[in-house]
N, C-alpha and C positions, 0 to 999 in steps of 0.2 A: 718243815719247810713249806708245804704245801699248805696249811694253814693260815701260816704267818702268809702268805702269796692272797690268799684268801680274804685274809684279813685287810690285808694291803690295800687289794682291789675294792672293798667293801667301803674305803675308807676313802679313796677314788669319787668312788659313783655317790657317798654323799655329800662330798666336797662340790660335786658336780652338782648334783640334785641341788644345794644350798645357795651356788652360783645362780640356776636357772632360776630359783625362787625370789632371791632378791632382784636381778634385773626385770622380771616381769612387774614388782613389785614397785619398783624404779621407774619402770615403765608406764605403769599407770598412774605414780604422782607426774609423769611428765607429761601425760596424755592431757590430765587436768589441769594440771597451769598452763599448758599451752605456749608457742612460739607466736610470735609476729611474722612479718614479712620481712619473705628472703626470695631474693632476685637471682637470675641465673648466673647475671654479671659472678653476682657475691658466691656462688658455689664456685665457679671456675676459680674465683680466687684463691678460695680454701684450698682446690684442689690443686693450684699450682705450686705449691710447695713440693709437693715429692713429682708432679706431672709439670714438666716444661712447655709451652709453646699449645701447641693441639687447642685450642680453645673451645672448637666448635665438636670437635673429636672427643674428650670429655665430659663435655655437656650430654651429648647424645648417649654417650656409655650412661652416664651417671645415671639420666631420663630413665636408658632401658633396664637397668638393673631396678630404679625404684618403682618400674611399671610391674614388677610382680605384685606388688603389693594392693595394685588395682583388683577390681573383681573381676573385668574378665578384657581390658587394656592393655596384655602384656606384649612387650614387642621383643622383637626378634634383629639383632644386630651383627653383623659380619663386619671385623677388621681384617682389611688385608691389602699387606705389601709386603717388602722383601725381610730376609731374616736382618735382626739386630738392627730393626725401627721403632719398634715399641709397642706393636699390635696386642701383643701378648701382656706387657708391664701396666697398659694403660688399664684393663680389663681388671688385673689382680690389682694395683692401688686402687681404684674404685670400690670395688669387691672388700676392702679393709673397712669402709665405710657400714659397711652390712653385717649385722647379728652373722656368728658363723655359723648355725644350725638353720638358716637360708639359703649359704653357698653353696654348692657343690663345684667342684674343679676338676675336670676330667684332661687325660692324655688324650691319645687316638683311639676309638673306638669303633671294633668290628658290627657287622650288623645284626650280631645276637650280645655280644657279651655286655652291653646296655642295659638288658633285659635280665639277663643270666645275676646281674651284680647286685642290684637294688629291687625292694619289694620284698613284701609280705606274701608269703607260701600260706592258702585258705587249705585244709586239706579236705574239707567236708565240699567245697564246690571246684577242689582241683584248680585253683584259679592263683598268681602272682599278681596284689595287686601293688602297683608303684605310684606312689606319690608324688604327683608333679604341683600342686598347687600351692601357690604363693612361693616360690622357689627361685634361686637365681642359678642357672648350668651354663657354666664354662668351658666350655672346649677349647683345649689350649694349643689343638690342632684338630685339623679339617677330619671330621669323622668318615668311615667308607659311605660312599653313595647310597647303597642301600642304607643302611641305616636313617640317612636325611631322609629317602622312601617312605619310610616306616613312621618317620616323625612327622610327615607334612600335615594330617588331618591336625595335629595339635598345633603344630606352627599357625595352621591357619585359621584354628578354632573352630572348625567344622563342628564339632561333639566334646565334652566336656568332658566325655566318658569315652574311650575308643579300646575295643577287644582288639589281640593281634594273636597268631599260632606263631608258635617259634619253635623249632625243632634243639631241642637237643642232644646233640650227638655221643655227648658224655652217656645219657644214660637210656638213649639212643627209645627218646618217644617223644611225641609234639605236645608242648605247655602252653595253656592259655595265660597269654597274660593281658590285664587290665590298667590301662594307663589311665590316672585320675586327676582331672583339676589342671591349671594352665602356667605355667613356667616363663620369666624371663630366660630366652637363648641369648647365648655371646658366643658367636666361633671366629677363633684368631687364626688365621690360614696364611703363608708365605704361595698359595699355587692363587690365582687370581679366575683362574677358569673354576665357573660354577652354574649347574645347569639353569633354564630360565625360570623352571618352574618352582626351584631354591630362590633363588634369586629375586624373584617380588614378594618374596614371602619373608625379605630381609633387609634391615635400612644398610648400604655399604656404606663403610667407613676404609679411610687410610691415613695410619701416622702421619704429619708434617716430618718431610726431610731434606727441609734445607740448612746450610752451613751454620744458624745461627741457634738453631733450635738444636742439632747434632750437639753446637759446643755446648749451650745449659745442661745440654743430658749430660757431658763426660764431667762439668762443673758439678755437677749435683751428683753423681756416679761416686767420686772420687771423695767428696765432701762426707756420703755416707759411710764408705770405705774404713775412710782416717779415721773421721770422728764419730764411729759407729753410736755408741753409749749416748753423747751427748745430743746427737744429731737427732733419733731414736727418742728420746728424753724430748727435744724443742718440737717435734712434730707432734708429740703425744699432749703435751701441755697446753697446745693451740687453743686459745677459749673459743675461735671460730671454729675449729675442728671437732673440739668436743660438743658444742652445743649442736654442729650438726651430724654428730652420733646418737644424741638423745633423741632429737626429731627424728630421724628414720626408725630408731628402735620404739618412739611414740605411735608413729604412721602406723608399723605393725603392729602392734596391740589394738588401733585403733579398728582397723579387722573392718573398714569401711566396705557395706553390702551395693553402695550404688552411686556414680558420678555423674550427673548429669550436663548436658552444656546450655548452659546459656544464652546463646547467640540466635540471631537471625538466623534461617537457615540461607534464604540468596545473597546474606554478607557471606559466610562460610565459602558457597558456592563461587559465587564472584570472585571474590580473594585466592580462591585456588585456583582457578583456569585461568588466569587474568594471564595474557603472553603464553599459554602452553599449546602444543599442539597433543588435543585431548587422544590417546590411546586408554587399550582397552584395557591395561593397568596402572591407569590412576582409579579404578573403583577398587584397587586395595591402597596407592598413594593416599589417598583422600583418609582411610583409615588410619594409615599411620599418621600420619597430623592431627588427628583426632583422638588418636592413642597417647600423642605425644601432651596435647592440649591437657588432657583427665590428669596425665600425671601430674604436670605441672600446676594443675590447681591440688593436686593430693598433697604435694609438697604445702602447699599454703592452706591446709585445710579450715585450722584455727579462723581463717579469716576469708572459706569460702563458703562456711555452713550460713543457711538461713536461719531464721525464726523456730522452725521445725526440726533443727537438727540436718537439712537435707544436704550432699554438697556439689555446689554447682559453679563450675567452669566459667570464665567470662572473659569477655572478649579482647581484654588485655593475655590472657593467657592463651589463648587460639594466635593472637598478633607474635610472639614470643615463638609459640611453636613452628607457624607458617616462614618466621623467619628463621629459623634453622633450618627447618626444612628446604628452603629457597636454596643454600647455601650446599646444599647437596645434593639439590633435584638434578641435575644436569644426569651426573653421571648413573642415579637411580633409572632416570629415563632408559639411559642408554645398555641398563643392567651390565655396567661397567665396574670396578673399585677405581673409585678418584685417584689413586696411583696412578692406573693403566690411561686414565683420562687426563692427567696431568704431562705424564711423560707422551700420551700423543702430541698435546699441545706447545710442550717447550723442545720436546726434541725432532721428536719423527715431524712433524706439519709446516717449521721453517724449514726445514731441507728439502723436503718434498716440492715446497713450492719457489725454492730458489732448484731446482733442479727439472721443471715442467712437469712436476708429480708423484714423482716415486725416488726413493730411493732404497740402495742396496743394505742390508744388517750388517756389513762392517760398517759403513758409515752411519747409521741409529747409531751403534754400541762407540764409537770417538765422540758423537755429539752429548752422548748422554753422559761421557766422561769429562766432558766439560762443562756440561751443565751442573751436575750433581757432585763433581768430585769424585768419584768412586766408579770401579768397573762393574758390566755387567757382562754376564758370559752369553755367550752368541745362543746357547742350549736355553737360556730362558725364555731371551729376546723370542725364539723359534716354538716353542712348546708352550710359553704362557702369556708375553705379552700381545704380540704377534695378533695370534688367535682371537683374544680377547678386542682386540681391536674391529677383526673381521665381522667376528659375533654381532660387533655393536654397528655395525656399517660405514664404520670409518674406513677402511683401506680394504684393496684386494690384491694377491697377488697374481704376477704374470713375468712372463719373460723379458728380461731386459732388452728394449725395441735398438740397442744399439751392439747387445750381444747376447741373442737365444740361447745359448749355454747356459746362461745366469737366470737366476728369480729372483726379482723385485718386486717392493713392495709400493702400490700404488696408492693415492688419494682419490678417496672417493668423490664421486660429483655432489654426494649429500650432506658428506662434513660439514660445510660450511653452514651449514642449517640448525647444529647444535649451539646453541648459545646460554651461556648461564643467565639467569633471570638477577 
């Protein structure tokens, strides 16, 4: 029995091995013919077949999952709003787009067991080291704070190389470990509070959840359901789907060492501060537009090399990124998720102001029940939207001027100051 197991497995790993050889192999005649141009337009479309509505919400995911593939552009991406919006769905279909010995897909993670789980044990230097380079990691919930601690030099690219001591308790003595190389992050979190120094080191994103995008989800939900086999079958067969699986699985082999941009730099300049009120984190904003930019010509690379092989970004691809970007600066600004920034704006901010400023959290929680269709329980409103608000300097609370018993929620005098570009 043990043999034949043996055998079995053996028979496994060269099934495997023979899979790995032919895709690279695959890979490299696709690297050499080569794609033409493909627009962002035309990704979103590909991808709205299993992904509803979200437009700019996919785009962004897509961008940062294929910025691993950058040499050292990768970004870092936070979905977050409430459970059963699609934070988590949008990440993983994206993620099907990607060779699977790139993804990794994590639960919640403690601020060792990270460390404890992956990586190579050196025994001659005592050293674990973990491989983060060209990688896509998926949090499919919000990891503990430490942990984020521990990951921010690489979030922020400080060192390409970072030592960390990590106690283990199991065998109760401190492990050095060696984290290597730079990672595409995605964390899909339902808690909206996240501290500031997480927070610019992360593009936010949140699901569309309005009544028409909820129904294509239950449409498309239902459609995969019934017609599992066939449905499964017409997504796979997609010739725009498949062709752009070949191009990312080309991108990676192309193992590209250097992106350059192309552009003026006082066009760049100009174009980004243009209406902003400059703080002193747009000198990492400015990189994520610039991160975004590289990817977007890696995507095109076919047709961004020069004479020399070199590839270089152009200012149709910085126009592309800045206007994504545009579409989400607000709440970045505000190190808010567009959730938390959307629901101040349609719910809490006409009350407020038909009420001379504030209003109480049973009436948020009726108004947002009429806005969105669906309740929300008074423990959230209090513990995360709330908060979240305060954080970003839209409201504060005080006692209600008509009865001190009570605490309401006020409008701030600077609200009005936030404006989307």
């Amino acid at each position: 029995m043990d043999i034949n197991k043996t055998i079995s497995r053996l028979e496994e790993v060269a099934k495997e091995y023979d899979r790995t050889v032919t895709e690279e192999l695959e890979a490299e005649a696709e690297l050499k013919r080569g794609f033409g141009e493909i627009t962002m337009e035309e990704i979103a479309q590909i991808l709205s077949a299993t992904i509803k509505a979200d437009d700019t919400n996919k785009k962004l995911t897509f961008l940062a999952q294929l910025s691993a593939f950058t040499p050292e552009s990768q970004l870092n991406l936070a979905s977050n709003s409430p459970s059963s919006t699609g934070k988590s769905y949008i990440s993983l279909e994206v993620s099907k787009l990607f060779p699977e010995d790139s993804v990794m897909k994590l639960g919640y993670a403690s601020p060792t067991s990270f460390f404890h789980e992956f990586g190579e044990y050196n025994k001659e230097t005592h050293m674990k080291t973990i491989d983060l380079e060209r990688k896509i990691i998926i949090f499919l919930d919000l990891p503990h704070p430490k942990l984020l601690e521990r990951l921010r030099p690489i979030l922020s690219h400080d060192q390409k190389e970072i030592e960390s001591k990590i106690t283990n308790s199991r065998k109760q003595r401190t492990e050095r470990i060696l984290m290597r190389g730079y990672s595409a992050f995605i964390f899909c979190s339902a808690n909206p509070k996240m501290d500031e120094q997480e927070a610019t080191r992360f593009i936010l994103t949140s699901p569309d959840i309005d009544s028409e995008k909820i129904k294509s989800a239950v449409i498309l939900k239902a459609k995969k359901e019934i017609q599992n086999n066939s449905f499964k079958e017409e997504i796979d067969s997609s010739p725009g789907r498949q062709e752009l699986i070949k191009r990312i699985r080309a991108i990676r082999r192309a193992n590209i060492k250097e992106i350059t941009i192309d552009i003026d730099t006082s066009h760049i300049v100009e174009s980004f501060i243009k209406k902003r009120r400059l703080q002193p984190r747009h000198t990492r904003d400015i990189n994520k537009v610039l991160s975004l930019t590289k990817t977007i010509a890696l995507l095109n690379l076919w047709t961004r090399q020069d004479e020399e092989g070199k590839l270089k970004a152009t200012a149709d691809d910085f126009k592309v990124a800045l206007g994504l970007w545009n579409k989400i600066s607000e709440a970045q600004e505000l190190n808010i998720s567009p959730f938390c920034l959307e629901v101040f704006k349609k719910v809490f901010k006409p009350i407020a102001e038909e009420a001379k400023g504030f209003a109480a959290r049973e009436e948020i929680a009726r108004k947002y029940s009429e806005v969105y269709g669906r309740n929300i329980s008074d423990w959230y409103l209090k513990k995360n939207i709330i908060p979240s608000w305060e954080n970003a300097g839209l409201t504060y609370t005080e006692s209600d001027p008509l009865d001190r018993r009570k605490k309401v929620i006020f409008l701030s005098e600077g609200s009005n100051n936030h404006k989307t570009i």
